[in-house]
Backbone as XML, in Angstrom:
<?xml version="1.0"?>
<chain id="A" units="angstrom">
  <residue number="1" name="UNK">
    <atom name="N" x="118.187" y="-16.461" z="47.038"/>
    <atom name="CA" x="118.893" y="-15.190" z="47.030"/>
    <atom name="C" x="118.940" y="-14.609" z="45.616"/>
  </residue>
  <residue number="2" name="UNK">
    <atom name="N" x="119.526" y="-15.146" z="44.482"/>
    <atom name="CA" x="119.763" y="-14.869" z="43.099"/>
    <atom name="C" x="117.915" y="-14.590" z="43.113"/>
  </residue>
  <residue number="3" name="UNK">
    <atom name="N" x="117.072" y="-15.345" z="43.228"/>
    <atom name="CA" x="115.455" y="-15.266" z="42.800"/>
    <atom name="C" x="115.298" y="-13.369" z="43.639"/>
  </residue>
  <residue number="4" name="UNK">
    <atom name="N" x="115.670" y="-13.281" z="44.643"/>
    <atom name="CA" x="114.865" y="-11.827" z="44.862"/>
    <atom name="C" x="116.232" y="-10.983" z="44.526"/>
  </residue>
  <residue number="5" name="UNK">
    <atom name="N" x="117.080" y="-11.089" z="44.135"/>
    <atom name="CA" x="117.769" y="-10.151" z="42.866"/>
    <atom name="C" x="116.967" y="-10.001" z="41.746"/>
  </residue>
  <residue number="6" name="UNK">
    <atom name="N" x="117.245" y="-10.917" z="41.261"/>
    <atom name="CA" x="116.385" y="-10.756" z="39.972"/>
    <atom name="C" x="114.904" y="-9.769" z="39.841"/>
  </residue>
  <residue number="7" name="UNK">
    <atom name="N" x="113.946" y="-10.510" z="41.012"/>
    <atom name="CA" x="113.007" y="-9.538" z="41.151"/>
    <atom name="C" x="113.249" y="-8.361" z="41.422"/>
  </residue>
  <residue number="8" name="UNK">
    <atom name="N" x="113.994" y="-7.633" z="42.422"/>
    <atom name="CA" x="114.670" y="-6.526" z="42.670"/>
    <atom name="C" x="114.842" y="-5.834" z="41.193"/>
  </residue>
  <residue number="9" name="UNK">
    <atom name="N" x="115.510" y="-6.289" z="40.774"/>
    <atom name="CA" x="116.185" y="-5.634" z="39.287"/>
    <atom name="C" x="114.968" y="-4.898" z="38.466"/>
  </residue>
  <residue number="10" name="UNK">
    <atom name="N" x="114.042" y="-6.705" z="38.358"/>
    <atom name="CA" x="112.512" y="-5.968" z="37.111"/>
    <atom name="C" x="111.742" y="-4.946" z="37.836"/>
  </residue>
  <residue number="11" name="UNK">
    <atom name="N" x="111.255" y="-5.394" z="38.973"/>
    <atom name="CA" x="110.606" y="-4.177" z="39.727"/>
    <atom name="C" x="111.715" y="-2.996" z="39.713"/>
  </residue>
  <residue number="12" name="UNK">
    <atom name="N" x="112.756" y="-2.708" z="39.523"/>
    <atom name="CA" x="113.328" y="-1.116" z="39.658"/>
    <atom name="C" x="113.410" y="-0.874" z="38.281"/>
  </residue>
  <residue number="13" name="UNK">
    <atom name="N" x="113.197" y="-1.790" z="37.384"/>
    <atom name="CA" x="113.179" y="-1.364" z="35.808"/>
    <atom name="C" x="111.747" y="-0.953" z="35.674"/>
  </residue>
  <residue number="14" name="UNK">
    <atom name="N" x="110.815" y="-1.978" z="36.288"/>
    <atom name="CA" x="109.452" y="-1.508" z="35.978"/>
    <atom name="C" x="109.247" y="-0.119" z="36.702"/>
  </residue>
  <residue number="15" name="UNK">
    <atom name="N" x="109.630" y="0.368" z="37.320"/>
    <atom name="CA" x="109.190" y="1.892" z="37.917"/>
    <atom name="C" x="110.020" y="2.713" z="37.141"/>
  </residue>
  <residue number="16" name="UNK">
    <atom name="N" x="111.023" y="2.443" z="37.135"/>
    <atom name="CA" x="111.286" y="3.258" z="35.781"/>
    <atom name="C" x="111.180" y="3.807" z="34.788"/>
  </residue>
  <residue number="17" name="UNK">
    <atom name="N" x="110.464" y="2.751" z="34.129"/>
    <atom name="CA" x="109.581" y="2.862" z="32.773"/>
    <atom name="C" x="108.499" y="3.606" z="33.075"/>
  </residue>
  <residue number="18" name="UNK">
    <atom name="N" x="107.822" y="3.330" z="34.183"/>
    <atom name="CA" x="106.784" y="4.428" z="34.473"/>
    <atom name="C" x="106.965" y="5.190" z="35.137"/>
  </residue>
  <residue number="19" name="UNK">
    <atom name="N" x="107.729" y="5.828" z="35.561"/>
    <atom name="CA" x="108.266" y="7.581" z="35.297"/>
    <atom name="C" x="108.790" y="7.805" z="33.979"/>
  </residue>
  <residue number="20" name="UNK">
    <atom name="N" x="109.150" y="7.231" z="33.158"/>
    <atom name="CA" x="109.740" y="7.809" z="32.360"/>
    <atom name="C" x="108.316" y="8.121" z="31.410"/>
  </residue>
  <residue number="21" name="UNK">
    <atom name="N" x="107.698" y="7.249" z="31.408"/>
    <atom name="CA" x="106.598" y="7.511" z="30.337"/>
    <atom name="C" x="105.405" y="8.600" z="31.258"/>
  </residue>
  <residue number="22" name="UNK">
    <atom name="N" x="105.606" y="9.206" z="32.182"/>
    <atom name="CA" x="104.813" y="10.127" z="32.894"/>
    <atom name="C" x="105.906" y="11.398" z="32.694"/>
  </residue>
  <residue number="23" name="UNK">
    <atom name="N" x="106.817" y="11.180" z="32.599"/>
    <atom name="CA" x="107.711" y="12.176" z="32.616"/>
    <atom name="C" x="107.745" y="13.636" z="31.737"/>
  </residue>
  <residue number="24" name="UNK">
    <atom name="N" x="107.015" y="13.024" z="30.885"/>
    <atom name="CA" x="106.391" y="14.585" z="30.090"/>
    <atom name="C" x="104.770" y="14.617" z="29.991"/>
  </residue>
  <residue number="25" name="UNK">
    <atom name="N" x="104.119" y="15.062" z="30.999"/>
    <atom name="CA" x="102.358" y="14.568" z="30.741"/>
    <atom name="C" x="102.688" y="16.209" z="30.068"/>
  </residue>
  <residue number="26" name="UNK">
    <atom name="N" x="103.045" y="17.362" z="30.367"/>
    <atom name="CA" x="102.921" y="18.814" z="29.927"/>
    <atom name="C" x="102.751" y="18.616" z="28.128"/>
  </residue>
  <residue number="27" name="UNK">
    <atom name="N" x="103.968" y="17.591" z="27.608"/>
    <atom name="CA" x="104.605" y="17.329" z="26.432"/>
    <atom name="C" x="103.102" y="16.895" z="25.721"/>
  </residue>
  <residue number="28" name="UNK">
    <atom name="N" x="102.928" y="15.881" z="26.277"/>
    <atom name="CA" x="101.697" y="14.822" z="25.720"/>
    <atom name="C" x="100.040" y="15.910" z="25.746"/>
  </residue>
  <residue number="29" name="UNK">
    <atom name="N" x="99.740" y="16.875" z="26.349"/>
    <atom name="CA" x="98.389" y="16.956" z="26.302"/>
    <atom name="C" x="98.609" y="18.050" z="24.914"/>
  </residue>
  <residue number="30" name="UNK">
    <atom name="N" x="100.394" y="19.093" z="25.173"/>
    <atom name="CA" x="100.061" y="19.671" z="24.647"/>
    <atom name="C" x="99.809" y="18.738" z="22.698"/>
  </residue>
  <residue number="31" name="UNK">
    <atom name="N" x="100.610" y="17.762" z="22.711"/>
    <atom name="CA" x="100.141" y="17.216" z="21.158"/>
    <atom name="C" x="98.878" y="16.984" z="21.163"/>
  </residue>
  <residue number="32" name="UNK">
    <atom name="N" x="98.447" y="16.627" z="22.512"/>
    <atom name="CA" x="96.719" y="15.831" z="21.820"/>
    <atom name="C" x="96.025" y="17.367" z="21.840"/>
  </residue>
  <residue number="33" name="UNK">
    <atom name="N" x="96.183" y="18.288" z="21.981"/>
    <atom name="CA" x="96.031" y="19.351" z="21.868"/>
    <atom name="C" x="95.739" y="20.012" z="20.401"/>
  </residue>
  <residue number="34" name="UNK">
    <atom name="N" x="97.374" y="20.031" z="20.139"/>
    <atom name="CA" x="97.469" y="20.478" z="18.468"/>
    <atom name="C" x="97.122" y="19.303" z="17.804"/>
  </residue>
  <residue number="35" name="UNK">
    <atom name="N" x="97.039" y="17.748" z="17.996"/>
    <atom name="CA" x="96.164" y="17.474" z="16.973"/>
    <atom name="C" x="94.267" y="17.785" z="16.840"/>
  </residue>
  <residue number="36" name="UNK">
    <atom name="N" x="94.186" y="18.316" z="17.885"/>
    <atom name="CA" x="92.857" y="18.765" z="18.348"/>
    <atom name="C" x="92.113" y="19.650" z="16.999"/>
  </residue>
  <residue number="37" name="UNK">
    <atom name="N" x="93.298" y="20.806" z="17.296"/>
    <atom name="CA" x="93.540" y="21.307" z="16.307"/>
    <atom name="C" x="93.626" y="21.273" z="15.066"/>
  </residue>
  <residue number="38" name="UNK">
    <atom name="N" x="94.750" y="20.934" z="14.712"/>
    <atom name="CA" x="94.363" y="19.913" z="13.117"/>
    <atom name="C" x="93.432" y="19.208" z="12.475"/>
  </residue>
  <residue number="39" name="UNK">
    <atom name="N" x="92.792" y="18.648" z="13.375"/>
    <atom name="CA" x="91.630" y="17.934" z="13.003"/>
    <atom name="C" x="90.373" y="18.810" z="12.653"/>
  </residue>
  <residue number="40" name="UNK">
    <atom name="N" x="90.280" y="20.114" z="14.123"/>
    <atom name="CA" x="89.079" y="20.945" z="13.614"/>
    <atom name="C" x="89.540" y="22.038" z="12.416"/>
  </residue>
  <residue number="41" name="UNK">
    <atom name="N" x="90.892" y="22.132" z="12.073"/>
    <atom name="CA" x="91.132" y="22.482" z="10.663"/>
    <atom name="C" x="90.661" y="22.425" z="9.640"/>
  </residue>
  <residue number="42" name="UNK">
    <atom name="N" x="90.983" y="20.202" z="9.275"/>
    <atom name="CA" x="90.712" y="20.130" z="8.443"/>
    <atom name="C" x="89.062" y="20.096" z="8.001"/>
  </residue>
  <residue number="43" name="UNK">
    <atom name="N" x="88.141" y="19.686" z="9.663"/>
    <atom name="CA" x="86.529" y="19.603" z="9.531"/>
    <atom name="C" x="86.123" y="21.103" z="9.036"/>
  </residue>
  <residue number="44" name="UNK">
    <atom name="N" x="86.651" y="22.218" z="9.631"/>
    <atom name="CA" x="86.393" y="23.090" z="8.972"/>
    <atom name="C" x="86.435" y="23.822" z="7.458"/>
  </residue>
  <residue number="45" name="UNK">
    <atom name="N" x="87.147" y="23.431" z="6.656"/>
    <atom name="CA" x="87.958" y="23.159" z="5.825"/>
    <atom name="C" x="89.198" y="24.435" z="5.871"/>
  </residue>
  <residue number="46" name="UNK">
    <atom name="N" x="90.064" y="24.687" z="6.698"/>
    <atom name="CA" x="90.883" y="25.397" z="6.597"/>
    <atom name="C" x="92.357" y="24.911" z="6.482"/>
  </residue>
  <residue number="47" name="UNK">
    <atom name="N" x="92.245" y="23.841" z="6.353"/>
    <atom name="CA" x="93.644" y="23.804" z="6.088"/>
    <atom name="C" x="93.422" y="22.260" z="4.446"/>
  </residue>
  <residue number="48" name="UNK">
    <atom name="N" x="94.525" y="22.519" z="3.639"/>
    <atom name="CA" x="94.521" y="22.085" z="2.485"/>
    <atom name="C" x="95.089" y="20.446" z="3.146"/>
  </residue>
  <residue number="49" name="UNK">
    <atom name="N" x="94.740" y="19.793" z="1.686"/>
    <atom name="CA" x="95.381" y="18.076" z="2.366"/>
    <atom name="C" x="97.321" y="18.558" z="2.121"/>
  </residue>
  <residue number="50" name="UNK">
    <atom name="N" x="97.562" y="18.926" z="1.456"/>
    <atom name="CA" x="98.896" y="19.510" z="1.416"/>
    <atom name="C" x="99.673" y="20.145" z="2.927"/>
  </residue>
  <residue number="51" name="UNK">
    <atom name="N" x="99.103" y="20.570" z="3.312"/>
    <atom name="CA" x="99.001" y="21.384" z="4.797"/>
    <atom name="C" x="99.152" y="20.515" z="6.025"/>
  </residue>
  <residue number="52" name="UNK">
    <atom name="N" x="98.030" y="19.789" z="6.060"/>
    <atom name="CA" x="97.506" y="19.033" z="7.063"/>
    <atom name="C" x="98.759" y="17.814" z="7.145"/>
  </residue>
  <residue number="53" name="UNK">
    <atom name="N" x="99.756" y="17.097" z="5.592"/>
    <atom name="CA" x="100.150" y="16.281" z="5.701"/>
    <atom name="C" x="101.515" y="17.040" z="6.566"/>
  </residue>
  <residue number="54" name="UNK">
    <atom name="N" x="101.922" y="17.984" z="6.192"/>
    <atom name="CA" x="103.128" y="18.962" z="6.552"/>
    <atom name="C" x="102.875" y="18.785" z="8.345"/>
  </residue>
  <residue number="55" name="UNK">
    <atom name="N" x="101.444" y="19.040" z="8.963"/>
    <atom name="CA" x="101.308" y="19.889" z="10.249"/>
    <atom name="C" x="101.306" y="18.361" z="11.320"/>
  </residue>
  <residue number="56" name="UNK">
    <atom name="N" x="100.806" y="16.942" z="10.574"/>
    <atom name="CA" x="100.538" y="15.861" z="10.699"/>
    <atom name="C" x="102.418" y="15.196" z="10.839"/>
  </residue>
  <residue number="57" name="UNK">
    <atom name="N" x="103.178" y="15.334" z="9.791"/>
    <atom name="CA" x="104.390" y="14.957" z="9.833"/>
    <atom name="C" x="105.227" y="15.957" z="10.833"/>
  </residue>
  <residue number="58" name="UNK">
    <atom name="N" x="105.356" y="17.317" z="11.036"/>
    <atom name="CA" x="105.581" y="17.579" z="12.647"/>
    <atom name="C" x="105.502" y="17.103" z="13.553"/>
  </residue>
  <residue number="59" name="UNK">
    <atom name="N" x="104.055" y="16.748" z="13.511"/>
    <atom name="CA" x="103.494" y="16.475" z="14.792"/>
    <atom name="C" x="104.112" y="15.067" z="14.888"/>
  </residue>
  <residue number="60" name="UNK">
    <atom name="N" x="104.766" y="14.460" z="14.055"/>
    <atom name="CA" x="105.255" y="13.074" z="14.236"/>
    <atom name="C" x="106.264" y="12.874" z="14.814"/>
  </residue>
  <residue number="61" name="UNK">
    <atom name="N" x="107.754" y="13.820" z="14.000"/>
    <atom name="CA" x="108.727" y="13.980" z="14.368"/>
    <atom name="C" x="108.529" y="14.644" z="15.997"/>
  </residue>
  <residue number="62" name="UNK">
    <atom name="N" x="107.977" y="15.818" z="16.269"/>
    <atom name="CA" x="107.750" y="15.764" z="17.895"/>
    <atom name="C" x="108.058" y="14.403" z="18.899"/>
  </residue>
  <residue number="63" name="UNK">
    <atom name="N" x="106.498" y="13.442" z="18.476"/>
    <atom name="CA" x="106.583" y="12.431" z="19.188"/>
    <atom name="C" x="107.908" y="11.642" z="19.082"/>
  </residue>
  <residue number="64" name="UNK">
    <atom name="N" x="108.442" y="11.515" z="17.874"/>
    <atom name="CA" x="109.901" y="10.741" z="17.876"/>
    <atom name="C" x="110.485" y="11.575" z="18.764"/>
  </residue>
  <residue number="65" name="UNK">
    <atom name="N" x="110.786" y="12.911" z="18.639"/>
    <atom name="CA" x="111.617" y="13.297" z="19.630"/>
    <atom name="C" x="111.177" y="13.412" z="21.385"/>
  </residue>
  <residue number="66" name="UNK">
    <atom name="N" x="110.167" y="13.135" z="21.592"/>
    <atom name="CA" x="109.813" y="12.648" z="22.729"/>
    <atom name="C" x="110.533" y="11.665" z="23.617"/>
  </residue>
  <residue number="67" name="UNK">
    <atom name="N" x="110.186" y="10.512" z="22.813"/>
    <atom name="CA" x="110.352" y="8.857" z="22.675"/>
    <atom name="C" x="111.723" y="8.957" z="22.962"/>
  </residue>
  <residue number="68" name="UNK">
    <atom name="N" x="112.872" y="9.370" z="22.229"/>
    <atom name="CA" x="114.212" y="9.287" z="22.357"/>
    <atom name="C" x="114.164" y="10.185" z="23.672"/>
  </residue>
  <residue number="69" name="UNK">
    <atom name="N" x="113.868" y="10.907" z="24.055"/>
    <atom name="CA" x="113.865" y="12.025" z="25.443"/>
    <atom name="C" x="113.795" y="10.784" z="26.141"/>
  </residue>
  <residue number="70" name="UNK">
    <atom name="N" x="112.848" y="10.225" z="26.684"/>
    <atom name="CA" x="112.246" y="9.038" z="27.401"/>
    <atom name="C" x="113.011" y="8.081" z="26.973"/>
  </residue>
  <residue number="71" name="UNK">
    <atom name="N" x="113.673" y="7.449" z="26.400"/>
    <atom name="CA" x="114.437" y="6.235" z="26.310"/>
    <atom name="C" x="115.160" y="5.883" z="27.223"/>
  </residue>
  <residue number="72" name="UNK">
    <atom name="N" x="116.064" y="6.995" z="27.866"/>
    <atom name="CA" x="116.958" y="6.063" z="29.131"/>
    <atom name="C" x="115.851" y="6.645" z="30.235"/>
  </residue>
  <residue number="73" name="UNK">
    <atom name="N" x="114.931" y="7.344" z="30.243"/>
    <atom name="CA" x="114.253" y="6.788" z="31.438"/>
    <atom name="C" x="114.314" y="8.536" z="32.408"/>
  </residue>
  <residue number="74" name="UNK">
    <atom name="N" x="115.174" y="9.184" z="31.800"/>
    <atom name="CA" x="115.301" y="10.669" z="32.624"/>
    <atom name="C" x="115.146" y="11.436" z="31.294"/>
  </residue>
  <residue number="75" name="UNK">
    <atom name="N" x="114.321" y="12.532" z="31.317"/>
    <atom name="CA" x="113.897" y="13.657" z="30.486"/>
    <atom name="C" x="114.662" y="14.535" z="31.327"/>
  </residue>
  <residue number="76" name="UNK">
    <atom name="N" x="115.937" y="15.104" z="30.319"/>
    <atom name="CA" x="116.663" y="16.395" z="31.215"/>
    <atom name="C" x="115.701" y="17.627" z="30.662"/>
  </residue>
  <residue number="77" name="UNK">
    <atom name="N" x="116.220" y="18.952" z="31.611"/>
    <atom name="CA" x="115.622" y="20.005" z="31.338"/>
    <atom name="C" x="116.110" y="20.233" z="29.662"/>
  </residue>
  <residue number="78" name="UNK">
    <atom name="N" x="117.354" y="20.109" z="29.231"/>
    <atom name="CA" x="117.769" y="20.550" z="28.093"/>
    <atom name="C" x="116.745" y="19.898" z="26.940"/>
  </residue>
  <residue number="79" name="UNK">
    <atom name="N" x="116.144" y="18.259" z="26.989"/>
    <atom name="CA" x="115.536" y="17.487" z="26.384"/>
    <atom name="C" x="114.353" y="18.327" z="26.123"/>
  </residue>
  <residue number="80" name="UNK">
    <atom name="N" x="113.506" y="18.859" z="27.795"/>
    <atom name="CA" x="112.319" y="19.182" z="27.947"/>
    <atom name="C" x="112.315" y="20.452" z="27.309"/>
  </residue>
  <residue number="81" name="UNK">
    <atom name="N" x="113.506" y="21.492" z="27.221"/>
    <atom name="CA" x="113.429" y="22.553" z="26.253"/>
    <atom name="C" x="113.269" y="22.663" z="24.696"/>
  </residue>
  <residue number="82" name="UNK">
    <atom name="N" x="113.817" y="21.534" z="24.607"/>
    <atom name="CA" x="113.426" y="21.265" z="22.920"/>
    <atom name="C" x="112.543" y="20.946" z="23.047"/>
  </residue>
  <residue number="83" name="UNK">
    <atom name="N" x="111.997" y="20.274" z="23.592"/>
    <atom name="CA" x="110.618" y="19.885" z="23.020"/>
    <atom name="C" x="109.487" y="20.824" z="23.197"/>
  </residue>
  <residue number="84" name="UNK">
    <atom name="N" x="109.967" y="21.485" z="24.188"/>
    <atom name="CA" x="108.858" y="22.764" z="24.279"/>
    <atom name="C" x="109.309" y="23.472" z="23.110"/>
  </residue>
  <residue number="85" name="UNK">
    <atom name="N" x="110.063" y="23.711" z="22.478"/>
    <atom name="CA" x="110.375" y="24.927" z="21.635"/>
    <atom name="C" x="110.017" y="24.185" z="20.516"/>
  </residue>
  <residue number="86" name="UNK">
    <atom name="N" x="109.709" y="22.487" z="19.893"/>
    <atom name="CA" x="109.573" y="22.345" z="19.130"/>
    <atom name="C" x="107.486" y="22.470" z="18.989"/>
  </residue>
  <residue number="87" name="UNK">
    <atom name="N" x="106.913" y="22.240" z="19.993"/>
    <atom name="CA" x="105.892" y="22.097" z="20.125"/>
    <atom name="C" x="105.507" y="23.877" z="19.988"/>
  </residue>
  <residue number="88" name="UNK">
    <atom name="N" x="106.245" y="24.464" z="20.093"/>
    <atom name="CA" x="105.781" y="26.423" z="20.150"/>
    <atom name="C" x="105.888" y="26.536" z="18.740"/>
  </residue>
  <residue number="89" name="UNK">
    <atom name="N" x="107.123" y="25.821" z="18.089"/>
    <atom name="CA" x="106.632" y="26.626" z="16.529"/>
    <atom name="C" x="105.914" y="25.698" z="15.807"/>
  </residue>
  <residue number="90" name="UNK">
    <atom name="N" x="105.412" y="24.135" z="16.367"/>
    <atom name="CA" x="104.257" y="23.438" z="15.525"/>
    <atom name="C" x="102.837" y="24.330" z="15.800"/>
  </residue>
  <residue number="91" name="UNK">
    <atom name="N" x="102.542" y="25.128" z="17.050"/>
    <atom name="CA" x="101.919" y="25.389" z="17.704"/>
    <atom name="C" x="101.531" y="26.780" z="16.469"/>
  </residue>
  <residue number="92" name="UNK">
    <atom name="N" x="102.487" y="27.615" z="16.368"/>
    <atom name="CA" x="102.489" y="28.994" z="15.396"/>
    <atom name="C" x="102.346" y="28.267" z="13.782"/>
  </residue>
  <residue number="93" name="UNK">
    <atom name="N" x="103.126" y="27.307" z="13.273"/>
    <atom name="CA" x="102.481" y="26.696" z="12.532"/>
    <atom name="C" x="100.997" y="26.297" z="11.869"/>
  </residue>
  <residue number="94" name="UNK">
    <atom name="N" x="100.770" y="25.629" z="12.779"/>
    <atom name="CA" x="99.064" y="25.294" z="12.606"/>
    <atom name="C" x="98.317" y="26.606" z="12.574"/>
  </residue>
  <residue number="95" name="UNK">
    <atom name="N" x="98.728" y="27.541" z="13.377"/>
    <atom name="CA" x="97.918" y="29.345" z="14.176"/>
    <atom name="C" x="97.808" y="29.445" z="12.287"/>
  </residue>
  <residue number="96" name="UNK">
    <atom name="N" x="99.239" y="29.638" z="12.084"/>
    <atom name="CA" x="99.257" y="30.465" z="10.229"/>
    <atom name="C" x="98.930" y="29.885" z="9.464"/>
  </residue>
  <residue number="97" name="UNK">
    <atom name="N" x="98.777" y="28.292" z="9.310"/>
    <atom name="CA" x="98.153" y="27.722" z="8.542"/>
    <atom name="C" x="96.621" y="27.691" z="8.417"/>
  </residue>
  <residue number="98" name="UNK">
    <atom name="N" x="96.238" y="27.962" z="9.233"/>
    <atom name="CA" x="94.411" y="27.773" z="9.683"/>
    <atom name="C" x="94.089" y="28.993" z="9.390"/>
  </residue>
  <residue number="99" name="UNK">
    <atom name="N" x="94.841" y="30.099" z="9.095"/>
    <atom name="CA" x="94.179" y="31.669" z="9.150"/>
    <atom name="C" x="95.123" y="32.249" z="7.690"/>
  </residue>
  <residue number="100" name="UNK">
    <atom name="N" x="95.729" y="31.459" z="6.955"/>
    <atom name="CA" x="95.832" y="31.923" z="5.648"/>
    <atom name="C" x="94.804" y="32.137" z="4.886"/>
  </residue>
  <residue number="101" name="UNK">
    <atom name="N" x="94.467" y="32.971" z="3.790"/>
    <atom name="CA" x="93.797" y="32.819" z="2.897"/>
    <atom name="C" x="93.810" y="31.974" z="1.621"/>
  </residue>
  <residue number="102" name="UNK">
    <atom name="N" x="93.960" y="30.835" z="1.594"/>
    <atom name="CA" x="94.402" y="30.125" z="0.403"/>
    <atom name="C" x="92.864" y="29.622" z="0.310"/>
  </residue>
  <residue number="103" name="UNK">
    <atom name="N" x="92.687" y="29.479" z="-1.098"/>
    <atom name="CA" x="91.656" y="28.680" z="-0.783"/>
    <atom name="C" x="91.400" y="27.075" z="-0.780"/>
  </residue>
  <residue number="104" name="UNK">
    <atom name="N" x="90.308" y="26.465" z="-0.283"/>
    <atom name="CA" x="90.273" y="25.088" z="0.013"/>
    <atom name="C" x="89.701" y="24.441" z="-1.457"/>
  </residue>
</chain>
């Protein structure tokens, strides 16, 4: 009896964990996205190593704030709004950084 508790328990933790880590796929393509971005920045040479470390450390803090979204396992709408709003101005970020005139 105690043996299929126990199992009970990990199996409802293990599905858990995987919703929670599916729970933002919108969140996740859009980063592999903007690092998409960043990257053909810097191959192009439009964005400075100064730049890139700035658009690179965003893009970090994002994922931290992801991660804590996903920690207990439910992404509320309020969670999922920040993170959209943080991903819109990394998003305008990179746009103005890649189309300044500074030179490389």
């Amino acid at each position: 009896m105690r043996k299929a508790i126990v199992v009970c328990v990990l199996l409802a933790l293990g599905v858990a964990s995987v919703s929670a880590q599916t729970a933002t796929p919108r969140a996740t393509k859009r980063q592999v996205v903007q690092q998409g971005r960043i990257k053909e920045g810097v191959k192009r040479g439009e964005l400075t190593p100064r730049e890139t470390r700035r658009l690179e450390r965003e893009q970090a803090k994002i994922a931290i704030d992801k991660s804590k979204a996903k920690s207990d396992g439910v992404v509320t709408p309020r969670e999922r709004a920040k993170l959209n709003r943080e991903q819109n101005r990394a998003s305008r970020h990179i746009f103005r950084q890649k189309n300044d005139a500074q030179a490389r």
